[in-house]
C-alpha positions in Angstrom: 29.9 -7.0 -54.3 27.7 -5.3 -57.1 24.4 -5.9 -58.4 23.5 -3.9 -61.6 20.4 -6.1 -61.9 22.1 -6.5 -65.7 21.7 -10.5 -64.6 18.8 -12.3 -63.4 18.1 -11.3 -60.1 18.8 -14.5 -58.6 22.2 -14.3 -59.2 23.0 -11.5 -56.7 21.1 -13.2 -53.8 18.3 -10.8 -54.1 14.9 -12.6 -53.3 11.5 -11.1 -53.0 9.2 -11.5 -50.1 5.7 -13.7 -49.8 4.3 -11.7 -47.4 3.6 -8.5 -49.4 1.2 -7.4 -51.9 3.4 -6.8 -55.2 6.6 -7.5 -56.4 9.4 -5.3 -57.4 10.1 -5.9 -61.7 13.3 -6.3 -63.0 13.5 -4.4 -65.7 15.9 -3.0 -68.9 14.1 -0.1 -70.0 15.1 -0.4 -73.6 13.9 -3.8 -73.7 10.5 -2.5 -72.6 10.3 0.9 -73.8 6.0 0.6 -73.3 6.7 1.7 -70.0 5.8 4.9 -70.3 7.6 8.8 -69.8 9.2 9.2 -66.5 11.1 5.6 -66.2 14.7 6.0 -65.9 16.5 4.2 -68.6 19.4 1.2 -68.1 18.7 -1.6 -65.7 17.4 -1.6 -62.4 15.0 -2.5 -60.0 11.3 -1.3 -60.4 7.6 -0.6 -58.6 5.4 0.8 -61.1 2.6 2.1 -58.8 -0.2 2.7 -61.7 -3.5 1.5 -60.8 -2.4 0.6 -57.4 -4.3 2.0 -54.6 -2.4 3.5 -52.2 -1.1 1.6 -49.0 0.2 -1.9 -51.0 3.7 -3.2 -49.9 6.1 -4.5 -52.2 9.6 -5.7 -50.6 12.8 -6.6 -52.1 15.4 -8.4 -50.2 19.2 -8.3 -50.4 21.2 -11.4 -49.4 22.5 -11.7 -45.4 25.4 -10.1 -44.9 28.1 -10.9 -42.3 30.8 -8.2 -42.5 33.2 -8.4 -39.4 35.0 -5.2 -40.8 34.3 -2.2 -41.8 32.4 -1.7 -45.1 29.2 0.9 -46.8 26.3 -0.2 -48.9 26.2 2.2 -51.6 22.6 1.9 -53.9 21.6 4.6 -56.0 17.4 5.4 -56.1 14.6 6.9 -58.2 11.1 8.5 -57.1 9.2 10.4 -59.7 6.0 10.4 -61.5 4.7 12.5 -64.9 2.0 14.2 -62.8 5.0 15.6 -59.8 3.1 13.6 -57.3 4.7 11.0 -54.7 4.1 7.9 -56.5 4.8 6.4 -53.1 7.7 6.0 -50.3 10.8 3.5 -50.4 11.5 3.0 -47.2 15.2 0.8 -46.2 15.2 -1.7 -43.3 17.5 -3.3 -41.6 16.3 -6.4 -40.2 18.8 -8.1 -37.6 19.4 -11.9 -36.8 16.2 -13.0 -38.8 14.0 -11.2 -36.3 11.7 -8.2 -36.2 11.3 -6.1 -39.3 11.3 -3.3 -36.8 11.0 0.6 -38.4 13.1 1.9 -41.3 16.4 3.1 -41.1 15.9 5.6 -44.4 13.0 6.7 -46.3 12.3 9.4 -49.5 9.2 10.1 -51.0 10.1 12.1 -54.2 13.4 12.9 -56.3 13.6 14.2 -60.1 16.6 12.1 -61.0 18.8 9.3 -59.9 20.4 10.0 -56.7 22.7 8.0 -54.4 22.4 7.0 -50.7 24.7 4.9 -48.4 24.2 2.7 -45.2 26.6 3.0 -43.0 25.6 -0.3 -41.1 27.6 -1.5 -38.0 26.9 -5.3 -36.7 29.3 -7.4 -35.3 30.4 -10.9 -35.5 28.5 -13.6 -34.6 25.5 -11.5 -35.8 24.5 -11.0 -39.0 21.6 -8.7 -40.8 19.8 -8.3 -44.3 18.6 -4.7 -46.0 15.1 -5.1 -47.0 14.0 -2.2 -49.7 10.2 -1.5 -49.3 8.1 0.7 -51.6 4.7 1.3 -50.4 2.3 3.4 -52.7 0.5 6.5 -52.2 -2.7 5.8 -55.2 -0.8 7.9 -57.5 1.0 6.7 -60.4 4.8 6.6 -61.1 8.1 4.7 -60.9 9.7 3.8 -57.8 13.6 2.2 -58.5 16.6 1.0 -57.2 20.4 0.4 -59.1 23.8 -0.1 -58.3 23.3 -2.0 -55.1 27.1 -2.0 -53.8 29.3 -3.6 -51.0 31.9 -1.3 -50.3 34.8 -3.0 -47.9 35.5 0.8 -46.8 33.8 3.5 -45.1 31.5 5.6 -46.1 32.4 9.0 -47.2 28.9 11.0 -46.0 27.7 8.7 -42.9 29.4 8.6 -39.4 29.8 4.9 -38.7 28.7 3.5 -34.9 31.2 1.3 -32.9 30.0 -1.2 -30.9 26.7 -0.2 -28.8 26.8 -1.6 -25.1 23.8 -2.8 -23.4 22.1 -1.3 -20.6 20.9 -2.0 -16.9 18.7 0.3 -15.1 16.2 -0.3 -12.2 12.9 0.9 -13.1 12.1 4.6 -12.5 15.4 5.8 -13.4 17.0 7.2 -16.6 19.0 5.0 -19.0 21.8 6.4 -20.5 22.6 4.9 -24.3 26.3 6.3 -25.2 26.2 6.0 -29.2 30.3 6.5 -30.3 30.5 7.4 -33.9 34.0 7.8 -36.4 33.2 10.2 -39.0 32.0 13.9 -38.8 28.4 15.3 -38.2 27.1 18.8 -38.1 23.9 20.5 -37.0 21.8 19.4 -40.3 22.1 15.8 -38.9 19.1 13.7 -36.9 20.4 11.3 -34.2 18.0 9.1 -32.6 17.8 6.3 -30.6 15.5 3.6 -32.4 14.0 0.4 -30.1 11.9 -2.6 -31.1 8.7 -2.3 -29.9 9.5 0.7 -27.5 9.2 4.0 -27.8 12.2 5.7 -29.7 14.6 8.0 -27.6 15.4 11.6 -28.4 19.1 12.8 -28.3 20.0 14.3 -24.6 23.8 15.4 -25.5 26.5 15.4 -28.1 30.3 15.6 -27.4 32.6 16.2 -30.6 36.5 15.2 -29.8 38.3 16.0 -32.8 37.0 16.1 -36.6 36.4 12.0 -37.0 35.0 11.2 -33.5 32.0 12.2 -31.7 29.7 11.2 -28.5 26.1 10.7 -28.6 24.0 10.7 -25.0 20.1 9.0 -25.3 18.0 8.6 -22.2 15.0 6.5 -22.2 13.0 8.4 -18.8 11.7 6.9 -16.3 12.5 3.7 -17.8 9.8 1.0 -17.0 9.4 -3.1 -17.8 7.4 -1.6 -20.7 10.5 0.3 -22.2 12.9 -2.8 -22.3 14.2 -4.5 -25.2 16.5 -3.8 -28.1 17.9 -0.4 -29.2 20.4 1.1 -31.8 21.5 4.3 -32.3 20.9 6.1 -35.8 22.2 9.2 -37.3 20.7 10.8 -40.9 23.1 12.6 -42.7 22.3 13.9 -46.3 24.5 11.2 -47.5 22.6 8.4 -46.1 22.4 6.8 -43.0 24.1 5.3 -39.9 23.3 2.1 -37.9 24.4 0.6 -35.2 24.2 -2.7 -33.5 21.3 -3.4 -31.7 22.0 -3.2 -27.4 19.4 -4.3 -24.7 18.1 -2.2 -22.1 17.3 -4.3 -19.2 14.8 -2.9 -16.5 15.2 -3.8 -13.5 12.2 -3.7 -10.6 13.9 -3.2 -7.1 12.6 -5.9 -4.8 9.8 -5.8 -2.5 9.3 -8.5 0.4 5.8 -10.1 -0.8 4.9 -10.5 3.3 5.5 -8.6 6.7 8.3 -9.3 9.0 7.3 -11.8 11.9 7.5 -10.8 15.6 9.8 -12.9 17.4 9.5 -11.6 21.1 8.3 -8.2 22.9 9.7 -6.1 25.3 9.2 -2.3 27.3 11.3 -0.9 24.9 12.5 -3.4 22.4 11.0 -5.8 19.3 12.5 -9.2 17.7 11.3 -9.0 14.3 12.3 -11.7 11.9 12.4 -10.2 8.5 10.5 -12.8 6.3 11.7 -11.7 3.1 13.1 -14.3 1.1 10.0 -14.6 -1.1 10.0 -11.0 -3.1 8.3 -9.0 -6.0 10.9 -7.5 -8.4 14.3 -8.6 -9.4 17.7 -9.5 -7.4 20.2 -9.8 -6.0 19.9 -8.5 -2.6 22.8 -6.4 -1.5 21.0 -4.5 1.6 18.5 -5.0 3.8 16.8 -2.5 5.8 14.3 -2.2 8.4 11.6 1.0 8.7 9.6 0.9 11.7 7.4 4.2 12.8 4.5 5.0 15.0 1.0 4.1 14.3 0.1 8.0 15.2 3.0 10.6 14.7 5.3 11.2 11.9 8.1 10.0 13.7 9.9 7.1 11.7 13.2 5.7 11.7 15.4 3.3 9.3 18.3 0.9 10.1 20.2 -1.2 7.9 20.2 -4.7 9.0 23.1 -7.5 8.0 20.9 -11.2 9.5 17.6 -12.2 8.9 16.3 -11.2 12.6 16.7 -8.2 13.7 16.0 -6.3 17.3 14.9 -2.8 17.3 15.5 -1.4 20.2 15.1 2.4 22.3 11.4 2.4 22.0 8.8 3.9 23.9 6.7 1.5 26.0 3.0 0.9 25.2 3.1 2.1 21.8 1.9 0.7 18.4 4.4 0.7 15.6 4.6 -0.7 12.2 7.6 -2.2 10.7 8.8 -3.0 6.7 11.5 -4.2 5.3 13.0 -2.5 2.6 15.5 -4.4 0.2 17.7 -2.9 -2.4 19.4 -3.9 -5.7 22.2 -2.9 -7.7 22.6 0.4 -9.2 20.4 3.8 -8.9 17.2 3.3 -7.5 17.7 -0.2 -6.5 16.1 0.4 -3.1 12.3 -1.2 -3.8 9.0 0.4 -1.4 8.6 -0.8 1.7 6.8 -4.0 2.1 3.8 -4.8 3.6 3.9 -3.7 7.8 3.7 -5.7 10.8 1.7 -3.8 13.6 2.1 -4.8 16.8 2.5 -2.7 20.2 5.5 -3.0 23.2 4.8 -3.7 26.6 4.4 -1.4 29.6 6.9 -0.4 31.5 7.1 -0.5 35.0 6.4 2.6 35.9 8.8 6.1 36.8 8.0 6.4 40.1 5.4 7.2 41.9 3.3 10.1 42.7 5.1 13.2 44.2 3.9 16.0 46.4 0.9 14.6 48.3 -1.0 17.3 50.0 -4.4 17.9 52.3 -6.1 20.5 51.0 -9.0 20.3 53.4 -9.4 18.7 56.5 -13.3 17.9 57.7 -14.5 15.7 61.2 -15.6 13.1 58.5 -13.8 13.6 55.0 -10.4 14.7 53.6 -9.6 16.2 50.8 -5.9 15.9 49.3 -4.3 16.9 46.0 -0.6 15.8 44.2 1.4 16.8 41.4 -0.3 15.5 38.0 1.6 13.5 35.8 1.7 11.8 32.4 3.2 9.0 29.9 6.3 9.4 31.1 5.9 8.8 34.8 3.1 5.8 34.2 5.5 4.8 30.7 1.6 2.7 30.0 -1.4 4.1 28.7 -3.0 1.6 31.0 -2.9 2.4 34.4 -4.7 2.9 38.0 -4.5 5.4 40.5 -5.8 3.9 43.8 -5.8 5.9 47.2 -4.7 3.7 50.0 -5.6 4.6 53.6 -6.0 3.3 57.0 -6.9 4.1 60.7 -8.2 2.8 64.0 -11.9 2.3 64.9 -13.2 0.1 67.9 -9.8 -0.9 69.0 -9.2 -2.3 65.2 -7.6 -0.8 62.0 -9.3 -0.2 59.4 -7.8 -0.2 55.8 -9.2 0.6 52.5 -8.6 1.7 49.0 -10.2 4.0 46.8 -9.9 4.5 42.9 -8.9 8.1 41.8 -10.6 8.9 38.0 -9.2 12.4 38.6 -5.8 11.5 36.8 -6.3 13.9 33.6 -6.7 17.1 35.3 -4.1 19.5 35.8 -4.7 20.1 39.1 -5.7 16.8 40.1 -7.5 15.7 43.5 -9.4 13.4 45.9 -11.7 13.4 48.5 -12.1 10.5 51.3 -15.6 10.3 52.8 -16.9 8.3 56.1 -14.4 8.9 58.0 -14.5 9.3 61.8 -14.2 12.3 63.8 -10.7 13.0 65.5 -9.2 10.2 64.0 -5.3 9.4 62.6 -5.6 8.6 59.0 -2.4 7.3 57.3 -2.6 7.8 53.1 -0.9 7.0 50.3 -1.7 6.4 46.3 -0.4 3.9 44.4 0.3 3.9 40.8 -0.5 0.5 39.1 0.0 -0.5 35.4 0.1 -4.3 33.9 4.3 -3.7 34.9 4.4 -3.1 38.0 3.3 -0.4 41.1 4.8 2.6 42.6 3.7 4.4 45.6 4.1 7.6 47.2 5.2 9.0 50.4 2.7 8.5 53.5 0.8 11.4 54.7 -1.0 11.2 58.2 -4.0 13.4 58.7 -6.2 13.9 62.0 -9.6 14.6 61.2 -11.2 17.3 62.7 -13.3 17.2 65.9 -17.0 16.3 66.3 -20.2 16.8 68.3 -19.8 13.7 70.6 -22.4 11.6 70.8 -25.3 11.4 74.1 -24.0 10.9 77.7 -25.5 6.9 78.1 -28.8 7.9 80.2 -28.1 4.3 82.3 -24.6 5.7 83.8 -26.1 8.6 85.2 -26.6 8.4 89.2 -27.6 10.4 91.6 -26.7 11.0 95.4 -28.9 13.8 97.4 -27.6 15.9 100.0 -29.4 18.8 102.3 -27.5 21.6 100.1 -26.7 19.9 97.1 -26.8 16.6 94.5 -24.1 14.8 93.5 -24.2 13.5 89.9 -21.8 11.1 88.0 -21.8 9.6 84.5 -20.0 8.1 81.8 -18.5 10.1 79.0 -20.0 9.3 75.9 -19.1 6.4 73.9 -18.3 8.5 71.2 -16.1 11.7 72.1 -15.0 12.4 68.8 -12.4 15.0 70.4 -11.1 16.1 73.8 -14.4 16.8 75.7 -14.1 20.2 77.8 -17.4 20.7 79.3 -20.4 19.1 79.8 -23.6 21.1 81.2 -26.0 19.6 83.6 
């Protein structure tokens, strides 16, 4: 249809809004010919912007339309004033659905004569959409108009139109990639855009030309974020006019994280039972993997496993050792994998230990002390970083055997050693260390030492007797009590 605003303007659907500050006039300029230089003559739609101040709204609205087929909005327009100033801007909306106003599609702030625009709108059935013309004024006077308003059920000859616009999913952090399709032509005088609701607009990434009436645009919103959802079109500004497509969503996706650690089921040497606790989430579903990171409370070392139950062993780990484990879920699509979620710390158990000491030595022998040394060793002979070292020795004193244990603090060094005090003179001493952690013992081969010999103690002053001869004394005694070695001479 047509609307030469010859008839009331009623009868071409055309309404004005109540939520502006002036309205548009309908006007026949030789019926009011008091108007003033500059007005266009015939019958049309009019802003006269003298004594406005600048910044005052005026809207006019077309009737919804609901074209299932391709058509073009033709409307001719007029910005001028006697002075050569912008009276004002007429901006052109197109407001989908009866919802947001949202930003224009077209604006022009000054012409000399009538000129002629088209709005190459694309909107599909069951939706529906309505053009709103807005003139806002600038605080100078002139005329702002509009004439001709048509329907066209073809084309339009100067603006590429837009085939249906798909919506998009992304998961947050990652780039979302509008694909605008377009039949008609465009060349490098031409602004393509993406225009959203609410959300920042997206510049054009890439354009792909397949013949003379079909062409590819690319948008990407960046880093795309809960904040940068909602609705999108794509737009393209020829010098005939402009194209519009359908509004598409982008959806924004956060990848899940598990809202509390896993939960330790059992502990081994070298093993954990984790149960993965992470059915309640942050973020969006579905779940389509499930994975488990575990690493080492000190070090860098980590490692990642995917994981198909909700428990979940982790095995080949080093005994004694702190780690902390997350679960990481993932989503569909790029970047569906969420952070890892909060960590379970917890530590294995000792092992029992390698073996035990090696290489038990003497490296000096005294009547009352030995000294004896053995090959150090480390983590992964005790496989605990609690442990003892304990020297075990025994001999015989008074006709009874003695046994006792000592505990060796020399376990750091690298050339690590003991020394075993109090003992007697000339006696077998049988030794051997044990290696003790929470798991278990280990002991080493038996070394037998002989102390070195000793001043013997006092010849007992009772046992001495005495027989008397002419030429000589007999004497006779008892050896000490304490020989402390082989005695080989005793002096009278």
């Amino acid at each position: 249809g047509c609307c030469t605003f010859d008839e009331p303007l009623s009868s071409c659907g055309y309404s004005q809004s109540d939520d502006d500050d002036l309205n548009w006039d309908q006007v026949n300029a030789p019926v009011k010919p008091s108007l003033g230089q500059g007005m266009p003559s015939g019958s049309f739609m009019l802003v006269n912007t003298s004594g406005r101040f600048a910044g005052q709204k005026a809207h006019l609205l077309m009737p919804h339309l609901k074209e299932n087929d391709t058509h073009c909005i033709d409307f001719h327009y007029y910005v001028s004033s006697k002075s050569g100033a912008s009276p004002g801007t007429l901006n052109v909306y197109v407001k989908v659905n009866d919802g947001p106003i949202g930003n224009p599609v077209w604006n022009t702030s000054i012409t000399t004569t009538w000129n002629r625009a088209e709005l190459a709108i694309s909107t599909f059935w069951p939706n529906f959409y309505q053009v709103v013309f807005e003139v806002i004024t600038s605080g100078h006077s002139g005329y702002v108009a509009i004439d001709e308003v048509k329907v066209l059920g073809h084309p339009c000859t100067k603006t590429p139109h837009f085939l249906r616009l798909q919506s998009v999913e992304v998961n947050a952090g990652q780039f979302a990639t509008f694909q605008c399709t377009a039949n008609g032509a465009t060349d490098s005088g031409d602004r393509l855009w993406l225009q959203g609701i609410y959300v920042r607009d997206a510049p054009l990434k890439d354009i792909k030309v397949f013949n003379p009436r079909r062409f590819v645009a690319l948008f990407s919103v960046v880093n795309a974020t809960k904040r940068d959802a909602g609705n999108y079109r794509c737009m393209i500004r020829t010098e005939g006019g402009v194209g519009v497509s359908n509004y598409a969503e982008l959806i924004v996706k956060e990848p899940p994280v598990p809202i509390a650690p896993p939960q330790l089921s059992s502990v081994g040497a070298t093993y954990l039972w984790i149960q993965l606790n992470a059915n309640s989430i942050n973020g969006d579903g579905p779940i389509i993997q499930r994975e488990v990171e575990y690493r080492t409370s000190s070090g860098s070392w980590y490692d990642i496993q995917p994981v198909d139950s909700t428990s979940y062993k982790i095995g080949h780990l080093d005994p004694d050792t702190e780690y902390e484990i997350s679960v990481l879920l993932t989503r569909p699509g790029e970047g569906g994998t969420g952070s890892p979620g909060p960590a379970l710390k917890t530590r294995t158990k000792c092992a029992d230990p390698m073996r035990g000491p090696r290489r038990l030595e003497v490296v000096e022998i005294k009547s009352r002390q030995i000294t004896i040394c053995w090959e150090p060793f480390g983590y992964n002979v005790t496989r605990c970083h609690r442990y003892n070292l304990t020297v075990h020795y025994r001999y015989q004193a008074g006709g009874q055997e003695q046994v006792r244990e000592e505990v060796s603090w020399d376990t750091e060094s690298s050339h690590p050693q003991h020394t075993i005090t109090n003992l007697s003179p000339y006696t077998n001493v049988s030794i051997k260390l044990v290696l003790m952690n929470p798991e278990g013992r280990k002991e080493s081969q038996e070394l037998v030492v002989q102390t070195d010999e000793d001043v013997p103690s006092a010849v007992p002053l009772e046992s001495i007797q005495g027989s008397t001869f002419e030429e000589k004394i007999f004497l006779q005694w008892r050896e000490p009590a304490q020989t402390y070695g082989v005695i080989t001479l005793y002096e009278v």
